[in-house]
ROVEXZA-548575 format. One record per residue: residue in one letter; x, y, z negated of N, C-alpha, C in turn. Coordinates in steps of 0.05 Angstrom, whole numbers, plus 5000, padded with zeros to 4 digits. Each point is the difference from the previous one (the first is absolute). Example, Ala and Ser with C-alpha at 12.3 -4.5 7.8 and 13.67 -1.06 7.14 Angstrom:
   residuo   n.east   n.north   n.up   ca.east   ca.north   ca.up   c.east   c.north   c.up
         A     5264      4886   4844      4982       5024    5000     5018      5024   5000
         S     4993      5021   5014      5016       5024    4999     4985      5022   4986
***
This chain:
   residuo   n.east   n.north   n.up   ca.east   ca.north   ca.up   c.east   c.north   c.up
         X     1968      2649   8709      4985       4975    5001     4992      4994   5029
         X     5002      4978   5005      4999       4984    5029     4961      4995   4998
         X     4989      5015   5021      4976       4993    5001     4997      4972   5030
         X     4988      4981   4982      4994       4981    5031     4974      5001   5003
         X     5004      4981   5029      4970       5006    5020     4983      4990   4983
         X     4979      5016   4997      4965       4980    4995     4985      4992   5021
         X     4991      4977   4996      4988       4986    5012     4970      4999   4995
         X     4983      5021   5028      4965       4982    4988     4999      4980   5007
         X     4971      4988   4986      4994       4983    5007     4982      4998   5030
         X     5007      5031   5006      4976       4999    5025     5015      4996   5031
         X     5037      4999   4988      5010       4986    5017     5001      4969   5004
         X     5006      4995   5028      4994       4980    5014     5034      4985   5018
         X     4997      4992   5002      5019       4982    5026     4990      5012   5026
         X     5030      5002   5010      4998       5008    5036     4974      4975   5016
         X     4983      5011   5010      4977       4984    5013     4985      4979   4981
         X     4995      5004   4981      4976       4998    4976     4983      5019   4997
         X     4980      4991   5014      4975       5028    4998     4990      5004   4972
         X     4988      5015   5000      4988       5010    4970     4981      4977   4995
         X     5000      4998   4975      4975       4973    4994     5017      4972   5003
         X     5025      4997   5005      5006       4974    5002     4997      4995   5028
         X     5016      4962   5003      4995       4979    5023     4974      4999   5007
         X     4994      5008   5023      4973       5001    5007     4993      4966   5002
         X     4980      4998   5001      4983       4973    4994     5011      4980   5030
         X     4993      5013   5029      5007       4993    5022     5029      4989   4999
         X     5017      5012   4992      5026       4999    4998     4998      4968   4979
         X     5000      4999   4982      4995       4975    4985     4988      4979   5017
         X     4979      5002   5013      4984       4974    5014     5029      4999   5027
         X     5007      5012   5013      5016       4996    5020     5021      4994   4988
         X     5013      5004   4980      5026       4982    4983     4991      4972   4990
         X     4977      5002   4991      4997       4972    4989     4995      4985   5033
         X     4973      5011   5021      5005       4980    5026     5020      4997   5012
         X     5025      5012   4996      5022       4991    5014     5017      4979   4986
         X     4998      5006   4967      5011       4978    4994     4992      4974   5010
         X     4971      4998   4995      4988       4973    5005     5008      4999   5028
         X     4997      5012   5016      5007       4989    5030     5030      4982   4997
         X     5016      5021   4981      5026       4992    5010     5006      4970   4980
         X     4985      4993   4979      4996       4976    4987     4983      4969   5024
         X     4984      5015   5000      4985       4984    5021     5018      4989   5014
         X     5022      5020   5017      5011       4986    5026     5022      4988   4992
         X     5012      5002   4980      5018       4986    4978     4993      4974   5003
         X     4976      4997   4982      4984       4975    4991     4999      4984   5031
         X     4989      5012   5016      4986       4980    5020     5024      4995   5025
         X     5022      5010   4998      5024       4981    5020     4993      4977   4989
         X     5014      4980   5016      5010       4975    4991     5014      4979   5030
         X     5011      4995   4994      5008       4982    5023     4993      4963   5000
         X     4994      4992   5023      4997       4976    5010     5027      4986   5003
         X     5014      4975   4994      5022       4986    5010     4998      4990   5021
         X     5031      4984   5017      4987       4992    5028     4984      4979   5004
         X     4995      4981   4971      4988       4969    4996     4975      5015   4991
         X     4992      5026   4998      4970       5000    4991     4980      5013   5009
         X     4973      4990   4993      4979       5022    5013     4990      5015   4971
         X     4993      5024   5009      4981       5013    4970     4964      4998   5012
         X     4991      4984   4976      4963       4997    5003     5001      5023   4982
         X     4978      5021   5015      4998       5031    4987     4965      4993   4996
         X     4993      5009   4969      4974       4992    4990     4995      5035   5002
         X     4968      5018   4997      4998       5019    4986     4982      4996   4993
         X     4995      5013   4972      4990       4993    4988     4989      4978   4992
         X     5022      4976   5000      4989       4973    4991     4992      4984   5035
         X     4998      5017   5013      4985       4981    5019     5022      5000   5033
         X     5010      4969   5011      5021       5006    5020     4983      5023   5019
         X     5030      5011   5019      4991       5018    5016     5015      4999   5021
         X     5032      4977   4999      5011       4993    5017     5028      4993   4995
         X     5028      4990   5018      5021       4995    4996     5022      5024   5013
         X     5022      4999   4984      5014       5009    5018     5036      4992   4996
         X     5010      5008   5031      5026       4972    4999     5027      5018   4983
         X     5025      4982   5005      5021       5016    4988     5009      5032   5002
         X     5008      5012   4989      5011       5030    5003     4985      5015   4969
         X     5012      5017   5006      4990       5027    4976     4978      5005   5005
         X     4981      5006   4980      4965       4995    5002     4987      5026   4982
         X     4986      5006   5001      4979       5017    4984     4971      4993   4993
         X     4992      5002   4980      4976       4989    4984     4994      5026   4984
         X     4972      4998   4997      4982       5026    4987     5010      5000   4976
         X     4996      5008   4980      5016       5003    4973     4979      4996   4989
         X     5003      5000   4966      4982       5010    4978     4990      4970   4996
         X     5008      4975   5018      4979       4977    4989     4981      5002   5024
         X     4999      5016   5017      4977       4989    5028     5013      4986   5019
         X     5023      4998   5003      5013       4971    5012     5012      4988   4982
         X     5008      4974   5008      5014       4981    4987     5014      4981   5017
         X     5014      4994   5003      5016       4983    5023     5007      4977   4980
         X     5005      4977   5022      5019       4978    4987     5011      4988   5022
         X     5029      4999   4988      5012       4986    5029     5009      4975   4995
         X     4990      4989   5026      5005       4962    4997     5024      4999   5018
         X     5017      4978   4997      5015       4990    5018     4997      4982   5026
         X     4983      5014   5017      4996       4975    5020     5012      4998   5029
         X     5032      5012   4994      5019       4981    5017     5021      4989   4989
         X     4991      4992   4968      5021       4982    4989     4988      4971   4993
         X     5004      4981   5005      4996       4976    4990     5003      4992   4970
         X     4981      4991   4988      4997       4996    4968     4991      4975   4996
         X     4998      4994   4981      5000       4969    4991     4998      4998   4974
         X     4997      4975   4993      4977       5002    4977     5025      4964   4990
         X     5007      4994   4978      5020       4981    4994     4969      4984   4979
         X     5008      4979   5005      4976       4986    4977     5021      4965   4990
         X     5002      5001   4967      5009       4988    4985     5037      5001   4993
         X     5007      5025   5015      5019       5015    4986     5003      5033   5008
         X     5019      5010   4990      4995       5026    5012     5030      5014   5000
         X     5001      5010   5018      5031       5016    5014     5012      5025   4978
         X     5027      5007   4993      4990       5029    4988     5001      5020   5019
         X     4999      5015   4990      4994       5030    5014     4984      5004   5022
         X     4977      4990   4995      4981       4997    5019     4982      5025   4996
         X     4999      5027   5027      4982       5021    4994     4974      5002   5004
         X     4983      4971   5012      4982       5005    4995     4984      4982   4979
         X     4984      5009   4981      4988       4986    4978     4988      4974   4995
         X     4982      4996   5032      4993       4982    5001     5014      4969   5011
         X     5026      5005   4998      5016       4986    5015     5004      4969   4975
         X     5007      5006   4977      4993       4969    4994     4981      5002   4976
         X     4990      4986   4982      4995       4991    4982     5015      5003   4965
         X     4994      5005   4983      5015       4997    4975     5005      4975   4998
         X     5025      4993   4977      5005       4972    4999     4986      4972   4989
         X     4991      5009   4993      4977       4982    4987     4971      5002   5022
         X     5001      5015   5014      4979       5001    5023     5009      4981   5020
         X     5026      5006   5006      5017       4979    5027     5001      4976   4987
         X     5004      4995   4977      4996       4960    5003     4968      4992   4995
         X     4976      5022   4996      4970       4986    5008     5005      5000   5025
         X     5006      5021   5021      4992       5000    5026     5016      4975   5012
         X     5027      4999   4994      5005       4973    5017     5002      4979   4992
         X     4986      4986   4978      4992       4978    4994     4970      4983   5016
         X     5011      4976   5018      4972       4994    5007     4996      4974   5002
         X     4973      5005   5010      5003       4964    5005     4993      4991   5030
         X     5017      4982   5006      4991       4991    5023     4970      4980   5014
         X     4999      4998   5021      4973       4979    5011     5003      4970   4985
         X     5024      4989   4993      5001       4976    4984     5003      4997   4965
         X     4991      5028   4991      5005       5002    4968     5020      5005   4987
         X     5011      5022   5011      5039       4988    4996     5001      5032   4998
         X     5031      5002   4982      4999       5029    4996     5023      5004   5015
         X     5006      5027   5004      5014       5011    5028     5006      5041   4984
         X     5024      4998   5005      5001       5028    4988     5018      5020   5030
         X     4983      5010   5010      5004       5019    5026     5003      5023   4999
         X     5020      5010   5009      5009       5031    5001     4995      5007   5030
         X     4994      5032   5011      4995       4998    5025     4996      5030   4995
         X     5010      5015   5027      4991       5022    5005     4985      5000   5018
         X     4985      5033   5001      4982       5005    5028     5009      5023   4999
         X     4999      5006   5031      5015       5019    5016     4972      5025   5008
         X     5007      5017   5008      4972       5020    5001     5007      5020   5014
         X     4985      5018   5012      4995       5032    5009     4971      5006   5003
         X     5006      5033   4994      4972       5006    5000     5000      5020   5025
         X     4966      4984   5005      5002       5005    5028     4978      5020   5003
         X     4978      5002   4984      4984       5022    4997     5003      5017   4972
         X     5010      5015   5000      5002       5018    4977     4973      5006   4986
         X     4975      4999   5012      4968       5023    4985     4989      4968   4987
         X     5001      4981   5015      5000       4969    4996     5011      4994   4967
         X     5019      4999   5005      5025       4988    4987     4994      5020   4961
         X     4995      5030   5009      4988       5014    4988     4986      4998   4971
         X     4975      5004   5021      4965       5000    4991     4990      4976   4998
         X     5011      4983   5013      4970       4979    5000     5008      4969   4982
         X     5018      5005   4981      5010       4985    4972     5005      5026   4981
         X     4994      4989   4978      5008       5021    4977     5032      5004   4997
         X     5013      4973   5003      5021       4979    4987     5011      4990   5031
         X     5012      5007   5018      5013       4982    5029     5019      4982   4995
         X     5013      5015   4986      5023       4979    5000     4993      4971   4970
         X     4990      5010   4983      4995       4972    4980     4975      4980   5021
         X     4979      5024   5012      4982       4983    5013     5018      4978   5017
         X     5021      5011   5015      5017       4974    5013     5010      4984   4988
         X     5009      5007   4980      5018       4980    4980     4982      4982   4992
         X     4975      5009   4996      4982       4970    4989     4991      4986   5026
         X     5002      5013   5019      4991       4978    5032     5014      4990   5009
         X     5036      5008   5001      5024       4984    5004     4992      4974   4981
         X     5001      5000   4973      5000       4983    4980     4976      4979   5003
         X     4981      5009   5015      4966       4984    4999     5020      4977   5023
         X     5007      5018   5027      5007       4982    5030     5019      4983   4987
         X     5017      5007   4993      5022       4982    4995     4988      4971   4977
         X     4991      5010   4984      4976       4978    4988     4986      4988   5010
         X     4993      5008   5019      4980       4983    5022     5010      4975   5023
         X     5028      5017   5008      5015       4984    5014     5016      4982   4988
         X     5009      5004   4982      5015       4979    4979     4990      4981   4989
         X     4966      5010   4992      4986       4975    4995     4999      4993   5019
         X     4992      5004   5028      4993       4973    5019     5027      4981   5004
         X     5018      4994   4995      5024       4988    5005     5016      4982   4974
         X     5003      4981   5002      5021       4987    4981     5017      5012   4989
         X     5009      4987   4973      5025       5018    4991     5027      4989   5020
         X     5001      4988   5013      5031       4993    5017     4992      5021   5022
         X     4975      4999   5019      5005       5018    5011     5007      5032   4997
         X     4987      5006   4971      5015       5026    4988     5024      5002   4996
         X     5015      4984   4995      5028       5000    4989     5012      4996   5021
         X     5003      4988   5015      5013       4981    5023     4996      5011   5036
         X     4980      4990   5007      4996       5004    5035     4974      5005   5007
         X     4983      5015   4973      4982       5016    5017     5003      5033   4997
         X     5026      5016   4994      4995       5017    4998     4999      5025   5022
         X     5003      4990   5016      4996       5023    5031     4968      4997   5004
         X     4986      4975   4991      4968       5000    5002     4998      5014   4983
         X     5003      5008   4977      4986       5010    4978     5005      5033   5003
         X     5026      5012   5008      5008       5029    5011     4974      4999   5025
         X     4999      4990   5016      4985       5009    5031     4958      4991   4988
         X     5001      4986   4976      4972       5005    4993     4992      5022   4981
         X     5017      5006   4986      5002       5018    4972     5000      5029   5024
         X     5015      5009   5013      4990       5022    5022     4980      5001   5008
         X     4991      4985   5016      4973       4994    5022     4972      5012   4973
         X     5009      4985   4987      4982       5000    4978     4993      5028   4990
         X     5024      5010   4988      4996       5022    4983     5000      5029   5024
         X     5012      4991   5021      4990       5026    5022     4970      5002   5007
         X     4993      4978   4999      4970       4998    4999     4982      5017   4988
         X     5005      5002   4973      4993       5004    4981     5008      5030   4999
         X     5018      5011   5000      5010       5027    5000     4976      5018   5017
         X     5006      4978   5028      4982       5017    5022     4962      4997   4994
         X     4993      4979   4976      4972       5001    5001     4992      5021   4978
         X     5020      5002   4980      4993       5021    4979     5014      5030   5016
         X     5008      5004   5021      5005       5028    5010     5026      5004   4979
         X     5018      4995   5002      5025       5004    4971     5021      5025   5021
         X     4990      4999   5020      5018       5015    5005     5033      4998   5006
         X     5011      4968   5005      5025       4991    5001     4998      4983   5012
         X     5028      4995   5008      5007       4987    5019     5021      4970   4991
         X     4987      4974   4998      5025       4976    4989     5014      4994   5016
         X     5034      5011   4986      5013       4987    5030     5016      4976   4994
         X     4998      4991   4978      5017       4979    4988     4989      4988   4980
         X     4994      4969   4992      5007       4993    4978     5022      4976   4994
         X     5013      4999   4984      5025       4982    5001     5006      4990   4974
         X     5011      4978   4999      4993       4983    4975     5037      4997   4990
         X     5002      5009   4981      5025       5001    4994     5011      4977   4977
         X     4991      5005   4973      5020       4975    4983     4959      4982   4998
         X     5010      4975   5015      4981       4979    4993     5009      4980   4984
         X     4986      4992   4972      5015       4972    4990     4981      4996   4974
         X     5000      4967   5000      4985       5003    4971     5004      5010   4977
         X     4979      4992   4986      5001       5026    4973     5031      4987   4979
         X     5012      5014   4981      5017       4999    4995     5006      4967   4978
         X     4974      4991   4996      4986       4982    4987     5001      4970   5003
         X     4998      5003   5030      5004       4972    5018     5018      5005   5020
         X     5019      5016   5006      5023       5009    5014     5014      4971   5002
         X     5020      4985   4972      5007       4991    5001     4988      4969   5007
         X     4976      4995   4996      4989       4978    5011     4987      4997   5029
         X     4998      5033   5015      5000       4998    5030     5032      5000   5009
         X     5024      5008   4985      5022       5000    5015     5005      4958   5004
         X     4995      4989   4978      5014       4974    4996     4983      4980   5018
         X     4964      5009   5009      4985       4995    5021     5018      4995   5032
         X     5016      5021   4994      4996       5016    5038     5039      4995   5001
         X     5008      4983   4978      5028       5000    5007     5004      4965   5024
***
């Protein structure tokens, strides 16, 4: 009969001390993991169109520009990166597809309230128009609106209301529309810069102007 080895139990593994994984040994496996999670988590990289606004704990602490970046882990930083060497724009009373940023138009039933208006002589006027943008302070642009980009969307929409009413409906339609682009700017840069928005208007431009679809045919047979 073939006798095989017995085994105590008071054997061990080559470099397992008696008593088990010492306790030390455990806290230095688990802190290395976390280190090596941590530094996982907290790469991240900047594009060449962006800055990262780095919060900790909730509160800014500063910017930093394109390249490969590091941030504290665990939720004590938080970054967000804005694009502010790309130009963005905001479309009002239709909307483009594949547009990546959100605030860029309106739903469809949102775009024919916003460009339905009325003019300084009682007259309705249906205006499409973009505005052109960069952001020029990132902590601005930020913090100091809940909402930046809808906040613009309703002050594009106020100026252009404002300017449209002061004017006739011919000059909406017809030969005032380089006045109404050069007041609708003046206007709403104003405005950007008194609420601190943090951006910069570099454009607004008035694209399909014409009456509402209603009296189309009775301003075409007018103006023939």
């Amino acid at each position: 009969m073939t006798d095989f080895p017995r085994f105590s139990n008071q054997q061990r593994l080559p470099g397992i001390p008696a008593g088990g994984i010492p306790f030390k040994w455990l806290a230095a496996g688990a802190a290395a993991f976390l280190l090596l999670t941590g530094l996982a988590r907290g790469v991240y990289t900047v594009g060449p169109e962006g800055v990262g606004v780095i919060q900790r704990f909730g509160r800014f602490v500063g910017t930093v520009g394109p390249g490969l970046r590091f941030k504290l882990p665990f939720g004590i930083d938080t970054v967000t990166i804005l694009p502010v060497k790309r130009q963005l724009k905001m479309e009002f009373g239709f909307g483009s597809s594949g547009a990546s940023n959100p605030d860029q138009a309106a739903s469809g039933s949102e775009q024919d309230r916003e460009s339905d208006m009325v003019t300084g002589d009682l007259n309705a006027a249906h205006v499409e128009w973009v505005v052109q943008y960069e952001i020029s302070d990132p902590e601005q642009f930020l913090f100091n609106h809940r909402e930046p980009g809808p906040t613009l969307r309703d002050l594009a929409e106020s100026v252009m209301r404002e300017v449209v009413g002061d004017r006739t409906v011919d000059e909406v339609l017809t030969i005032g529309r380089q006045g109404i682009e050069n007041d609708a700017i003046t206007k709403l840069t104003a405005l950007a810069q008194e609420l601190g928005m943090g951006l910069r208007v570099q454009q607004v431009q008035l694209k399909n102007v014409h009456p509402p679809q209603a009296v189309q045919r009775s301003f075409d047979e007018v103006n023939r």
